[in-house]
N, C-alpha and C positions, 0 to 999 in steps of 0.2 A: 504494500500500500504506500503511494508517496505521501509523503512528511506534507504537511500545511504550506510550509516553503515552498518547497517543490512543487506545487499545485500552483500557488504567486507565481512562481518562473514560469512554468509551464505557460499560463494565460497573458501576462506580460511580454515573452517572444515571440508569442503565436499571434499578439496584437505587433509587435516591432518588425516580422518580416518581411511582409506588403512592403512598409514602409521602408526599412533597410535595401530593401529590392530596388527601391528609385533613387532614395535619398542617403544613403549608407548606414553607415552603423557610428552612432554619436550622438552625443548628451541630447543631442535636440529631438531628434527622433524619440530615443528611447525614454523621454519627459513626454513626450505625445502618446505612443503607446502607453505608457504606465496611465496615461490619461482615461485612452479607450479604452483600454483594461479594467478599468476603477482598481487599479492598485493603488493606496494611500503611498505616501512618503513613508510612514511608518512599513508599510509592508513591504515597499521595495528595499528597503533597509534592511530586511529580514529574507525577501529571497534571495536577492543578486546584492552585497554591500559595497561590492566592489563594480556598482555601474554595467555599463557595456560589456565590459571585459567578461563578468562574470554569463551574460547572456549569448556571448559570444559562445564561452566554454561551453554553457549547457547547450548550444544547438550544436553544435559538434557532438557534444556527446551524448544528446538524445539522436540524433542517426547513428552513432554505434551501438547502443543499446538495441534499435530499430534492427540493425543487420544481424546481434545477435539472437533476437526470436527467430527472425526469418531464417536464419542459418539454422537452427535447431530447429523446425520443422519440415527442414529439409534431408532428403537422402543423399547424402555425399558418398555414399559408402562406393558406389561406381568411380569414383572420381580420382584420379592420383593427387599426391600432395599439391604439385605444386596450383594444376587446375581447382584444388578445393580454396586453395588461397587465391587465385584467379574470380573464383565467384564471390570470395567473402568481399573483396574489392568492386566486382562489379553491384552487388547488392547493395553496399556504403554508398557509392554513388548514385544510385538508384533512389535512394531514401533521400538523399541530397536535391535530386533532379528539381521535385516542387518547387525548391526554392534558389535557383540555378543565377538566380539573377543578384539575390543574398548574398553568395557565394564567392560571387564576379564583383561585388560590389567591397567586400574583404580585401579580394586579392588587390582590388587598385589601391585599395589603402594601407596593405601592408600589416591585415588584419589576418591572416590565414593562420590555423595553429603552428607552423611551422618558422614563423617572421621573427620572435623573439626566444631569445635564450631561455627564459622562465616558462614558456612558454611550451618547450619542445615535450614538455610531458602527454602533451595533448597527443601528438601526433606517434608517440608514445604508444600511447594506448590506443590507439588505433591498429598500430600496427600489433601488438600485444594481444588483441582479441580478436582480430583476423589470424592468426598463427593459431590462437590456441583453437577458436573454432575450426580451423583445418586439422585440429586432431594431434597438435606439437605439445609433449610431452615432456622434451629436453629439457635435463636440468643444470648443466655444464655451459661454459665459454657457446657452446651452439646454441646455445639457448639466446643471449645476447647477438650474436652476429645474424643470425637469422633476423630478428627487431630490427637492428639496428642497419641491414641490406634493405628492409622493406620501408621503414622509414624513411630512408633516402630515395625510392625509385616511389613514395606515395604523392609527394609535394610536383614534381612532372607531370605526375599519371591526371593529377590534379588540372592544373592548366592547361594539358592538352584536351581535357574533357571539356573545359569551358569555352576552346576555341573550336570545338567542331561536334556539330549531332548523330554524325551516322555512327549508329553505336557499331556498329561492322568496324570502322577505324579504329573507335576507341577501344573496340576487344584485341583488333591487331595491336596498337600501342602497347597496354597492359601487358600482353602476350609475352611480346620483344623487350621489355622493360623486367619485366620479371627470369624472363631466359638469362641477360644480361646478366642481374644480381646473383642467379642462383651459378651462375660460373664464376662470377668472384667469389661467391662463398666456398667454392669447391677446391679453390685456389691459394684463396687468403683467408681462411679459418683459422689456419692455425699459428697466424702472423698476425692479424686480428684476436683472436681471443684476450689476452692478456691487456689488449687495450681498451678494449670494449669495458674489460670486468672494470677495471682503473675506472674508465666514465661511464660507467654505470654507478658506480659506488658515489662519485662525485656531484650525478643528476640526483640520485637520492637524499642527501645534504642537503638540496638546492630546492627540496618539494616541502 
């Protein structure tokens, strides 16, 4: 059951996206929404305290939440690793799509989870629950380079999504993006481990 909170935010960025959609994502906006919303001052205080940023976080990570039901009522069992990670990717963006324009309206401002250092947690766990929803189990340095390959080919796979519709291209993109990373990994694992563990331990500090 969501928290009281959680229900404020919920209706607070479902009022902000329309508008983030034309206008972006900023105080003025999200004063307008809070408006249509009938969130109080007091209550936006209590869902999001941290403004924008914090309704930014939650629409990121309400489409990952989204992609993991729909991944868990699906049959992957057909599917090889890397294509199960292939669909948890295409279904993230897929729950993204409605609000495509949101999205587009981030990346101009340098708003995308991936834009700031404090930041990279988001994109983080993105890639962290697309791994595990493919069935990743590792508990070792592979456990970390596998994250830390797919968070770097997510923030591309990104952008190329917003610049073109035919999902045909963007399943070839993904495809080749993911081919790529899974042969660095097969190459630089174990030149990568030890450094990953180091900034992983360091991101952790930092959350």
């Amino acid at each position: 059951m969501p928290t009281p909170s959680e229900k404020l935010r919920d209706r607070w960025l479902d009022a902000m996206l329309p508008l983030a959609a034309t206008r972006g994502w900023n105080t003025v906006t999200a004063k307008q929404a809070a408006r249509e919303a009938e969130v109080s001052t007091d209550e936006q205080a209590l869902a999001a305290p941290n403004g924008v940023n914090d309704l930014i976080d939650h629409f990121f990570d309400r489409a990952v939440d989204e992609t993991l039901v729909q991944l868990a009522q699906s049959d992957l069992s057909a599917l090889r690793t890397h294509e199960r990670v292939a669909m948890g990717l295409k279904t993230w963006l897929e729950k993204l799509t409605p609000h495509k324009a949101a999205v587009g309206k981030a990346a101009a401002q340098g708003l995308l989870p991936w834009a700031a250092g404090a930041a990279a947690r988001r994109i983080w766990r993105i890639a962290d629950a697309i791994w595990e929803a493919a069935g990743d189990t590792a508990t070792d340095y592979n456990r970390q380079t596998k994250r830390a390959l797919l968070s770097a080919v997510i923030p591309p796979i990104v952008l190329y999504w917003l610049d073109h519709e035919d999902p045909e291209k963007v399943d070839a993109f993904i495809a080749r993006r993911l081919s790529d990373a899974m042969k660095l990994g097969q190459f630089g694992g174990q030149l990568l481990g030890p450094i990953l563990g180091f900034a992983t331990r360091l991101r952790a500090r930092s959350l």
